[in-house]
Short mmCIF file of the C-alpha atoms (twelve columns), coordinates in Angstrom:
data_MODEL
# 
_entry.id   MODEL 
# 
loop_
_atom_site.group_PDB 
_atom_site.id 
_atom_site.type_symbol 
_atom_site.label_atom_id 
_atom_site.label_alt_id 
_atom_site.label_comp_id 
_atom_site.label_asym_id 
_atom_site.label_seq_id 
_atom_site.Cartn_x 
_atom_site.Cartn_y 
_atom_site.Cartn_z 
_atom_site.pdbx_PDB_model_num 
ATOM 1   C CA . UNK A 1   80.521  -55.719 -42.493 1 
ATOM 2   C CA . UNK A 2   77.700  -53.587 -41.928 1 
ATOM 3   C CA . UNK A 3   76.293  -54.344 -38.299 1 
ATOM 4   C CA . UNK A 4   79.137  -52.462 -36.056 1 
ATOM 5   C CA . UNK A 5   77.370  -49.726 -34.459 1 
ATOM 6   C CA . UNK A 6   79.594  -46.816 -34.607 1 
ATOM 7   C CA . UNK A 7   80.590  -43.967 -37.544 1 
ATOM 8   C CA . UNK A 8   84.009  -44.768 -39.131 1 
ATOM 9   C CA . UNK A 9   86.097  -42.234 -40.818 1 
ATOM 10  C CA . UNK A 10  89.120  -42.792 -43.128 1 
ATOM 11  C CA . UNK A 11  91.204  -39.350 -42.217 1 
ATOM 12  C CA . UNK A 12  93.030  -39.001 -45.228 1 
ATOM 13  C CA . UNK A 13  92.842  -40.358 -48.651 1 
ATOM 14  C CA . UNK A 14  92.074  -39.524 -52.333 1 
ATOM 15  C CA . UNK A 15  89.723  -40.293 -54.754 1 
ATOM 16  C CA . UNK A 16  90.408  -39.999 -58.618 1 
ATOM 17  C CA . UNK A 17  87.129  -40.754 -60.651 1 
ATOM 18  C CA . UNK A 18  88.852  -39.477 -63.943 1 
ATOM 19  C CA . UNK A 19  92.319  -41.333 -63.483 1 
ATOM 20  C CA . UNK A 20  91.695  -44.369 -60.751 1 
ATOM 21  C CA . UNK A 21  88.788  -46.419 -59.403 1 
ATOM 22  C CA . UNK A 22  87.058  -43.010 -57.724 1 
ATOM 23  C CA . UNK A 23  83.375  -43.620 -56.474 1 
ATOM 24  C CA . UNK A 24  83.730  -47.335 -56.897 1 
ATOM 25  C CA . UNK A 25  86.404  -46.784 -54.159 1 
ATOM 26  C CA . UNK A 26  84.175  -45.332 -51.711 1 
ATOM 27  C CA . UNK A 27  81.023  -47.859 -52.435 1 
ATOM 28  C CA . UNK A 28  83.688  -50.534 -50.764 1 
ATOM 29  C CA . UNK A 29  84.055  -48.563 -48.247 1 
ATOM 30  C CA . UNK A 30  80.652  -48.274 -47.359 1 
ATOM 31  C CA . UNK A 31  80.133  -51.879 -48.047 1 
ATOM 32  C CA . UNK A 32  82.278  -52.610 -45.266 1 
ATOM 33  C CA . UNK A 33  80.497  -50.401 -43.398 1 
ATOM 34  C CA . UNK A 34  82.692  -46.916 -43.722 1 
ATOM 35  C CA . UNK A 35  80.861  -43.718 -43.099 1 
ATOM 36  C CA . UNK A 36  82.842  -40.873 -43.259 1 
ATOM 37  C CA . UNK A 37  86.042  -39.418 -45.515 1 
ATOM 38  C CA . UNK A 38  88.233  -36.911 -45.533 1 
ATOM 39  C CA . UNK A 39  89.245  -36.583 -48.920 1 
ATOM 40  C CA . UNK A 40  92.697  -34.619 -50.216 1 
ATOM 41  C CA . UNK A 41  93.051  -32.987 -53.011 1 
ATOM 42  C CA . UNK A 42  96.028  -35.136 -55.477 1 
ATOM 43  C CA . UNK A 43  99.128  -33.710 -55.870 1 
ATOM 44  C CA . UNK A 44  98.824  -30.504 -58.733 1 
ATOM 45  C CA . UNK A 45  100.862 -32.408 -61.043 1 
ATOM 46  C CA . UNK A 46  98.817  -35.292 -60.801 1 
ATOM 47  C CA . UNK A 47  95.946  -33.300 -62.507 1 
ATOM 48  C CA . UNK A 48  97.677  -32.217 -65.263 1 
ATOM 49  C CA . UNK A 49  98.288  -28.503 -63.190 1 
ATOM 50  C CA . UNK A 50  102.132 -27.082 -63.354 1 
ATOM 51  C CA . UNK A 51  101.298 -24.160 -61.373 1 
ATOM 52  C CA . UNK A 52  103.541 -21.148 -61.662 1 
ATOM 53  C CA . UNK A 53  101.276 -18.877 -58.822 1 
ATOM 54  C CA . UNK A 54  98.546  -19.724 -56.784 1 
ATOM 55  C CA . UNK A 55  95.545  -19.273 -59.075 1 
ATOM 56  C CA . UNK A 56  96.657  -21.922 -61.135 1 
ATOM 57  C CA . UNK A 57  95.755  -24.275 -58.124 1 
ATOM 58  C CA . UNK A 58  92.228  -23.656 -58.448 1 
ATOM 59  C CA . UNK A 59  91.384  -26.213 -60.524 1 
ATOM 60  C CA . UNK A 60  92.629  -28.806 -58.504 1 
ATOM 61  C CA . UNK A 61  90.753  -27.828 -55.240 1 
ATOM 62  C CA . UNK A 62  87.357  -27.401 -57.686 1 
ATOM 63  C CA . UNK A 63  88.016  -30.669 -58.831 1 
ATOM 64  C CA . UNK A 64  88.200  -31.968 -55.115 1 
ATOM 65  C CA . UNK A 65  85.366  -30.387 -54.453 1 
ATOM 66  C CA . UNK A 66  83.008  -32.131 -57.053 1 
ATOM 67  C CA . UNK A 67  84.970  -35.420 -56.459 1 
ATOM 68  C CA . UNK A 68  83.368  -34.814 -52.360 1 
ATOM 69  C CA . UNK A 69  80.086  -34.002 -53.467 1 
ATOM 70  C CA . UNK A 70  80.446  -37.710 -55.351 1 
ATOM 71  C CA . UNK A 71  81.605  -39.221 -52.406 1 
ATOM 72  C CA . UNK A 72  79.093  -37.554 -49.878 1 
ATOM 73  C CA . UNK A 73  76.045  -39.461 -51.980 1 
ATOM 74  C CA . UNK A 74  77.490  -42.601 -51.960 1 
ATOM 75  C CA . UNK A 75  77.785  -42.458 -47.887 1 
ATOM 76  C CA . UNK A 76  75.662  -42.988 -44.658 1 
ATOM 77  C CA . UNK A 77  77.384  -40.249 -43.591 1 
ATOM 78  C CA . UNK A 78  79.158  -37.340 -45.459 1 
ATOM 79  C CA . UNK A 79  83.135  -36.289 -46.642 1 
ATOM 80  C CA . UNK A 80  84.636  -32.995 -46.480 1 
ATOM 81  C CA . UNK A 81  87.568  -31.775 -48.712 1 
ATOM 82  C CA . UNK A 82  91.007  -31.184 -47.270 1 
ATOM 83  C CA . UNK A 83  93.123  -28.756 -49.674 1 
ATOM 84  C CA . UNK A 84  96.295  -27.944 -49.893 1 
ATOM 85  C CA . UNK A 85  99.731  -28.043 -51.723 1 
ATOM 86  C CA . UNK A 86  101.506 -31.254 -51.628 1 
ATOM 87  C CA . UNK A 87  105.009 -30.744 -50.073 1 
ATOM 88  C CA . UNK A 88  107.023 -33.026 -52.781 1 
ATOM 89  C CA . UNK A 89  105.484 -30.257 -54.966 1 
ATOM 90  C CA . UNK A 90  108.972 -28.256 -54.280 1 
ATOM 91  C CA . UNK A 91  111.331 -30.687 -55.526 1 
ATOM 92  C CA . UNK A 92  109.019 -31.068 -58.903 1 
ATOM 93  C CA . UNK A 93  109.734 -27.270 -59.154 1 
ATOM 94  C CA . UNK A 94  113.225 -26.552 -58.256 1 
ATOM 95  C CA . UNK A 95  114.775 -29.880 -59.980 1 
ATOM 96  C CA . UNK A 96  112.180 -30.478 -62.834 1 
ATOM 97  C CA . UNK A 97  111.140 -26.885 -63.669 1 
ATOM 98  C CA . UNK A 98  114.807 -24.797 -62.615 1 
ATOM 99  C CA . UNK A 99  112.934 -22.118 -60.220 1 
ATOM 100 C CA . UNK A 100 115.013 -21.539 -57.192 1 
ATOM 101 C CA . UNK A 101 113.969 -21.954 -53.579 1 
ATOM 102 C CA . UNK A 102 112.501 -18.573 -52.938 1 
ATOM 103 C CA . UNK A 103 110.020 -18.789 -56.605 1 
ATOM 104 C CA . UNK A 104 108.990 -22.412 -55.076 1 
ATOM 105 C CA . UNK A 105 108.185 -21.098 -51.989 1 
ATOM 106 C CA . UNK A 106 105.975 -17.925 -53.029 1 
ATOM 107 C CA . UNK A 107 104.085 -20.471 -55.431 1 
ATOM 108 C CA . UNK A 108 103.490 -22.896 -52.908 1 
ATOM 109 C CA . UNK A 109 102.447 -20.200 -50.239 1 
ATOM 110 C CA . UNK A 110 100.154 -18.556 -53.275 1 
ATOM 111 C CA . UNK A 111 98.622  -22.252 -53.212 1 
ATOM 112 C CA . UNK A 112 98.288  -22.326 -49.590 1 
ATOM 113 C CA . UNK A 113 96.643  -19.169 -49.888 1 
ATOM 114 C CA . UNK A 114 94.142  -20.087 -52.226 1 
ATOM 115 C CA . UNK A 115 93.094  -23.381 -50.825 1 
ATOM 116 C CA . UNK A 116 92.097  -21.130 -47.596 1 
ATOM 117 C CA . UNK A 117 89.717  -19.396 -49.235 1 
ATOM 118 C CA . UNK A 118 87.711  -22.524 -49.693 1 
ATOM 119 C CA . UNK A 119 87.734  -23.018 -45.781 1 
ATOM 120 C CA . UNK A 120 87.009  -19.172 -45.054 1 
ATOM 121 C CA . UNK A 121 83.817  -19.601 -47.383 1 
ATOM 122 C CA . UNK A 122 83.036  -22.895 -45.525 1 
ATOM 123 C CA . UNK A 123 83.879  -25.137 -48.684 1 
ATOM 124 C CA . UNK A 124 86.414  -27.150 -47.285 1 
ATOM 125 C CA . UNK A 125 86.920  -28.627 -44.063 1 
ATOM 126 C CA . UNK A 126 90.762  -28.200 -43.438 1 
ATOM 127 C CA . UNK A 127 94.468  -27.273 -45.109 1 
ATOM 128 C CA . UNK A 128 96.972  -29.693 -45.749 1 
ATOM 129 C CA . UNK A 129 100.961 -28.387 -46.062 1 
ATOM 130 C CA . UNK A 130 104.346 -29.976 -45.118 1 
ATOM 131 C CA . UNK A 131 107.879 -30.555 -45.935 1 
ATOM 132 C CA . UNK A 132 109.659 -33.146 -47.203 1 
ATOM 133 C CA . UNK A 133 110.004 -36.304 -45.963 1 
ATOM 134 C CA . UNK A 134 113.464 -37.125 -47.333 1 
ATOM 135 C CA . UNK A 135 116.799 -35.517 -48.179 1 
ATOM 136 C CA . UNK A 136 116.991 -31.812 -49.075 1 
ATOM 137 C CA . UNK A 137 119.264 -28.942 -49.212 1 
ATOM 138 C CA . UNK A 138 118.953 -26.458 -46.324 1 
ATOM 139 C CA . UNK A 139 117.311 -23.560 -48.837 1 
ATOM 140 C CA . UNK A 140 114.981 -26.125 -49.989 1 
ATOM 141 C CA . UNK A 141 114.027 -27.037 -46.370 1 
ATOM 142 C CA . UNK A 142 114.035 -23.703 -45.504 1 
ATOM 143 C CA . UNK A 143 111.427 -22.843 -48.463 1 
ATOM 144 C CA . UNK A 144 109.300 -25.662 -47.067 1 
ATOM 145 C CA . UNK A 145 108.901 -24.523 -43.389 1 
ATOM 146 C CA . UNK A 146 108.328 -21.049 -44.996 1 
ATOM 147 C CA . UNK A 147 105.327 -22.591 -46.718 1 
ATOM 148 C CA . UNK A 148 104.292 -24.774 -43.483 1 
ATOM 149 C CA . UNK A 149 103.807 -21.927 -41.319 1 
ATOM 150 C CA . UNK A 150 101.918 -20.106 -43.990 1 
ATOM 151 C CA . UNK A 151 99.304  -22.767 -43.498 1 
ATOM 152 C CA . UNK A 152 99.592  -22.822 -39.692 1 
ATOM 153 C CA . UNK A 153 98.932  -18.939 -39.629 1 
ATOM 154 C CA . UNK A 154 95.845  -19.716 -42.119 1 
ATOM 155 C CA . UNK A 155 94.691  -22.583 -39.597 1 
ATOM 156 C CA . UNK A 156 94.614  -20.173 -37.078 1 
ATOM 157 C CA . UNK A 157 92.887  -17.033 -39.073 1 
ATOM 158 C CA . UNK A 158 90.106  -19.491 -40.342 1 
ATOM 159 C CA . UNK A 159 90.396  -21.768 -37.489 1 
ATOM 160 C CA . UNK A 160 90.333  -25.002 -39.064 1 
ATOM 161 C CA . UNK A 161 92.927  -27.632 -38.645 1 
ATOM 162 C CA . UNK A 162 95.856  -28.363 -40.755 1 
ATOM 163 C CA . UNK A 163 97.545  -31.779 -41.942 1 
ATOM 164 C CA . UNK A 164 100.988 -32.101 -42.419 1 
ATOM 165 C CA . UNK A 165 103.014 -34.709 -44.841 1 
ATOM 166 C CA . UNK A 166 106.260 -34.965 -43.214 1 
ATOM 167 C CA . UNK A 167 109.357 -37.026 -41.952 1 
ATOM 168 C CA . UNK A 168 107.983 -40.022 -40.251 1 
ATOM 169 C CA . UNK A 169 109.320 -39.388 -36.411 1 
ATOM 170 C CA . UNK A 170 107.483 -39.667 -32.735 1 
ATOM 171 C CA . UNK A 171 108.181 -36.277 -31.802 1 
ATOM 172 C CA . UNK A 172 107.367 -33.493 -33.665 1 
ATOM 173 C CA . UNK A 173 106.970 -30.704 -31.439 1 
ATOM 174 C CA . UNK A 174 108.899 -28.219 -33.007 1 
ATOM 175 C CA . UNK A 175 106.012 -28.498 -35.729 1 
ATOM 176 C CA . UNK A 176 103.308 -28.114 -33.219 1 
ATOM 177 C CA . UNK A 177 105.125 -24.788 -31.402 1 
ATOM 178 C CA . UNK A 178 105.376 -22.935 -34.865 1 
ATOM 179 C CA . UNK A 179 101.499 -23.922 -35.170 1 
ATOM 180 C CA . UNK A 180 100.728 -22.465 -31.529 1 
ATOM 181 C CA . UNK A 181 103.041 -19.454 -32.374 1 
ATOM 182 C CA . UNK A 182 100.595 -18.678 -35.328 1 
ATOM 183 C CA . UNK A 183 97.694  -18.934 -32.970 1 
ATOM 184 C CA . UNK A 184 96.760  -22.629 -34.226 1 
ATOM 185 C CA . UNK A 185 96.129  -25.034 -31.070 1 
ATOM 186 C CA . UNK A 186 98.724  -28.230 -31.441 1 
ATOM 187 C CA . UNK A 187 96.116  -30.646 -31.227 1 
ATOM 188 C CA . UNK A 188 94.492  -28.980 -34.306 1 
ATOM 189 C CA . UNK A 189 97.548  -30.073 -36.240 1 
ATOM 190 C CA . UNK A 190 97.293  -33.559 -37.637 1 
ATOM 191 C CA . UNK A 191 100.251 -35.583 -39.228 1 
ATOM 192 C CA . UNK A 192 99.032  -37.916 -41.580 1 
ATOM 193 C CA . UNK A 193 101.256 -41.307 -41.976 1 
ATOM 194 C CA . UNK A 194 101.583 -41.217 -38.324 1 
ATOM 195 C CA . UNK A 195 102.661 -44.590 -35.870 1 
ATOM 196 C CA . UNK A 196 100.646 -45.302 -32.650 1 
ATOM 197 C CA . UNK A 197 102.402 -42.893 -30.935 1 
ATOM 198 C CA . UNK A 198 103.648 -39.040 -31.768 1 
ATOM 199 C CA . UNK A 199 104.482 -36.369 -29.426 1 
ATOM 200 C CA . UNK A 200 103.209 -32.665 -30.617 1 
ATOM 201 C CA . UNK A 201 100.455 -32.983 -33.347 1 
ATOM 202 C CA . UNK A 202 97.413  -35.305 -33.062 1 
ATOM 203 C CA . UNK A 203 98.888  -38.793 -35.384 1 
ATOM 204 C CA . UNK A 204 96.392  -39.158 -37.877 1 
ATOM 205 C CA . UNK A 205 98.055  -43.324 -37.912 1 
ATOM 206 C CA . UNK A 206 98.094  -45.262 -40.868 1 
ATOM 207 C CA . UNK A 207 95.599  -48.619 -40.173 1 
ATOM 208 C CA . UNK A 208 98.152  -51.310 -40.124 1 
ATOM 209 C CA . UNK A 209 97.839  -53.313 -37.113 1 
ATOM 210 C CA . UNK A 210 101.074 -52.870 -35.169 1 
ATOM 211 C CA . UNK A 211 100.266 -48.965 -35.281 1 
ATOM 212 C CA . UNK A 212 96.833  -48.913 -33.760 1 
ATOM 213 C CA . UNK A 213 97.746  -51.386 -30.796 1 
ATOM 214 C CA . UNK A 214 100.237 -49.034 -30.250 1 
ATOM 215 C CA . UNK A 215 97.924  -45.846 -30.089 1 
ATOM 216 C CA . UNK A 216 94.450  -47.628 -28.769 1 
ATOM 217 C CA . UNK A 217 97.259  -48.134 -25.810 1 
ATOM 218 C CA . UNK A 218 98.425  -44.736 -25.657 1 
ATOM 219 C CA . UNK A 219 94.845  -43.869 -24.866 1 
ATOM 220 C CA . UNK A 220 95.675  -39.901 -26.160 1 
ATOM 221 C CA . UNK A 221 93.542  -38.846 -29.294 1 
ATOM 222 C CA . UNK A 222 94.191  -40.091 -32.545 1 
ATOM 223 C CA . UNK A 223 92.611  -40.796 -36.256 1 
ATOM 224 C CA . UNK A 224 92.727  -43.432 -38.403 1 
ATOM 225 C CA . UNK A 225 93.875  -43.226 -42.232 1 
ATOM 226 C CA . UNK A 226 94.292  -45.397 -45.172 1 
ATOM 227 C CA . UNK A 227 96.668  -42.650 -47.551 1 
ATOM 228 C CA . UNK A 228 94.508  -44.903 -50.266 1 
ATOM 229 C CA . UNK A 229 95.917  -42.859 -53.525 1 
ATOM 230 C CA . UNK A 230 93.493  -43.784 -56.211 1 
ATOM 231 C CA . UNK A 231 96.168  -44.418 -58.732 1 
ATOM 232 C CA . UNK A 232 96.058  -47.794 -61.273 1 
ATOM 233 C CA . UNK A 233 99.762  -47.287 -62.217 1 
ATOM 234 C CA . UNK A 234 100.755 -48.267 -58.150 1 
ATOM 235 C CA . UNK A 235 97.898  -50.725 -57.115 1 
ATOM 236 C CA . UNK A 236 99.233  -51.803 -54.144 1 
ATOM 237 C CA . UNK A 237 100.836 -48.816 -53.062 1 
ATOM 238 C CA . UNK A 238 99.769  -48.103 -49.099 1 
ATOM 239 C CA . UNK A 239 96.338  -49.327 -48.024 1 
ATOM 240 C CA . UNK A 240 93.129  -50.126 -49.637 1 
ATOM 241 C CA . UNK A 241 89.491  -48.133 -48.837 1 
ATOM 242 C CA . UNK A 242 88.224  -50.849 -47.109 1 
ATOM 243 C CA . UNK A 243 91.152  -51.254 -44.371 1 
ATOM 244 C CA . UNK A 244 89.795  -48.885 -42.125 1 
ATOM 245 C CA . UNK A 245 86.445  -50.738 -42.145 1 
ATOM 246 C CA . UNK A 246 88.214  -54.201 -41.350 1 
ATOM 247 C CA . UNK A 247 90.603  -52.531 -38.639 1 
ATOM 248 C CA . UNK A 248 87.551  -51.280 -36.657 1 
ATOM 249 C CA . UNK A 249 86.209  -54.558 -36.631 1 
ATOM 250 C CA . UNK A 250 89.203  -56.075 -35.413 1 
ATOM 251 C CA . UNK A 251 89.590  -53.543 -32.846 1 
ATOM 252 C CA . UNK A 252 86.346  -54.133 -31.301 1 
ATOM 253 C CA . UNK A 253 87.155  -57.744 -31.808 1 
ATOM 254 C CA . UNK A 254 90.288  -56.840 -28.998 1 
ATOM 255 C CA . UNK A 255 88.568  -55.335 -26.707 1 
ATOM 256 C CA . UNK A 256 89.081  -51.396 -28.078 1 
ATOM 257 C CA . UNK A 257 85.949  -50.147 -27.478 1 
ATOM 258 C CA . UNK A 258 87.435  -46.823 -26.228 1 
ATOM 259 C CA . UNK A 259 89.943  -46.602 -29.014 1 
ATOM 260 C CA . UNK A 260 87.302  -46.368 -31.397 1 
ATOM 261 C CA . UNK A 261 84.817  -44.260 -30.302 1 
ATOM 262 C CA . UNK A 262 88.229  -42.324 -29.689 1 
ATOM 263 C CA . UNK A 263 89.436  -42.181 -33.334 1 
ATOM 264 C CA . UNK A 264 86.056  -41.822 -35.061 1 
ATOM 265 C CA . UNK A 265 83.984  -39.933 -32.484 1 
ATOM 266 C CA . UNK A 266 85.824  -37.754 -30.284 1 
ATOM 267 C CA . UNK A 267 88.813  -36.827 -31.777 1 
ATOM 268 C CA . UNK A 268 87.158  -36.096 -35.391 1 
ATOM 269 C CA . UNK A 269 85.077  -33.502 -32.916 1 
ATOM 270 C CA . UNK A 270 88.240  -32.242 -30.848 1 
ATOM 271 C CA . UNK A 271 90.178  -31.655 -34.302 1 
ATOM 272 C CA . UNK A 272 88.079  -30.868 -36.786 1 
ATOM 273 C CA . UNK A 273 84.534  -29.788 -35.087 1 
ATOM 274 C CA . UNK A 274 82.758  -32.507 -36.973 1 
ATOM 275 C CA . UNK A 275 80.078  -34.315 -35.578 1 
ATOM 276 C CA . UNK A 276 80.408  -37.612 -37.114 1 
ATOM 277 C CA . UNK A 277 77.590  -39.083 -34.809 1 
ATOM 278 C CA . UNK A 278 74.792  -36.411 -35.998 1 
ATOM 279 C CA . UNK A 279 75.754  -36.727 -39.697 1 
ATOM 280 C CA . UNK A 280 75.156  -40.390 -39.814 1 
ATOM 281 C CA . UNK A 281 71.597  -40.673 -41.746 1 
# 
């Protein structure tokens, strides 16, 4: 699938070329006819990092880096990093590693901290934070809004966007008022695993086909994601690099013309800045 006209960018997955399938991942993509990715940086732990400030996070987001340069050669278009701390990150620390709430939080925020460095030096593309997206005490929820709004008020000093892993819900507008409190414009937050339709943040919605009926429909901006986690121990855990590819397809097939030029054209340019027209080769 090659011959549909149009730049088509996965919003959020991650390749693994030491651990998973990596750059054989993205040649599928492109096969299919995928242009663009956004790739995130794993989780810390998942590269071997137990971070106990933010320096130690450094590694990962280098790693990221040279994982995009990869990626970038292997496309008709490009991919940009997105770097961040992963929010399940505070659970590994307060229940795993016996640091309380407040330690968690100051490592994740050092993290935070040092992944916006990248995007201040023009490096990466965009931070990813969060919370939790199930059960937690209050102090441990409390830790990980502390660390979200770090990231929002980094957004806004190196005004670049931010994507959040969070509870799933269709109304997260509390989340998108902290951001604009920081100075970060809502629709510059994205939540990644979004449905079709999400009040507050721009839904970054996960390409199954339910989900983008549901957003094409809503005609408001939105992206389109795989979560694709590069990992041989969980195969056929969330989608596959070639889904977006295939759902494009099948949304031009219905009639979506609009819905895609929405998700890959003008919302990548709203959000992020990115010009995913004028990068195509």
């Amino acid at each position: 699938m090659t011959d549909v006209d149009t730049p088509i960018l996965d919003n959020h997955l991650h390749i693994d070329p030491d651990n998973g399938r990596g750059l054989e991942a993205v040649r599928d993509f492109a096969r299919v006819g995928g242009t663009h990715l956004l790739i995130v940086n794993k989780p810390s732990w998942h590269l071997g990092v137990e971070a106990d400030r933010g320096e130690d996070f450094r590694p990962v987001f280098e790693r990221t880096l040279e994982v995009v340069a990869a990626a970038s050669a292997e496309l008709p278009g490009r991919a940009w990093p997105v770097l961040g701390v992963h929010p399940g990150l505070v659970s590994r620390l307060i229940d795993d590693r016996g640091v309380s709430p407040d330690e968690a939080r100051e490592i994740m925020r050092g993290g935070i901290d040092v992944a916006a460095e990248y995007v201040r030096s023009g490096e990466a593309l965009a931070l990813k934070s969060g919370r939790p997206h199930y059960e937690v005490s209050d102090a441990v929820w409390d830790a990980s809004n502390a660390v979200m709004r770090r990231a929002f008020e980094h957004g806004a000093d190196c005004d670049c966007s931010v994507q959040l892993h969070t509870e799933a819900s269709e109304d997260l507008t509390e989340l998108a008022a902290w951001a604009e409190d920081a100075g970060l414009p809502a629709h510059r937050v994205v939540k990644h695993y979004a449905g079709g339709r999400l009040a507050g943040p721009t839904p970054s919605v996960m390409s199954e086909r339910d989900r983008l009926e549901v957003a094409a429909e809503t005609g408001e901006p939105f992206l389109m994601e795989t979560d694709f986690v590069d990992d041989p121990d969980r195969p056929g855990a969330v989608l596959g690099p070639k889904t977006v590819p295939r759902r494009v397809r099948w949304l031009l097939e219905e009639g979506y013309d609009a819905a895609v030029e929405n998700a890959h054209v003008e919302t990548p340019a709203l959000v992020y800045g990115i010009d995913t027209d004028g990068t195509l080769t």
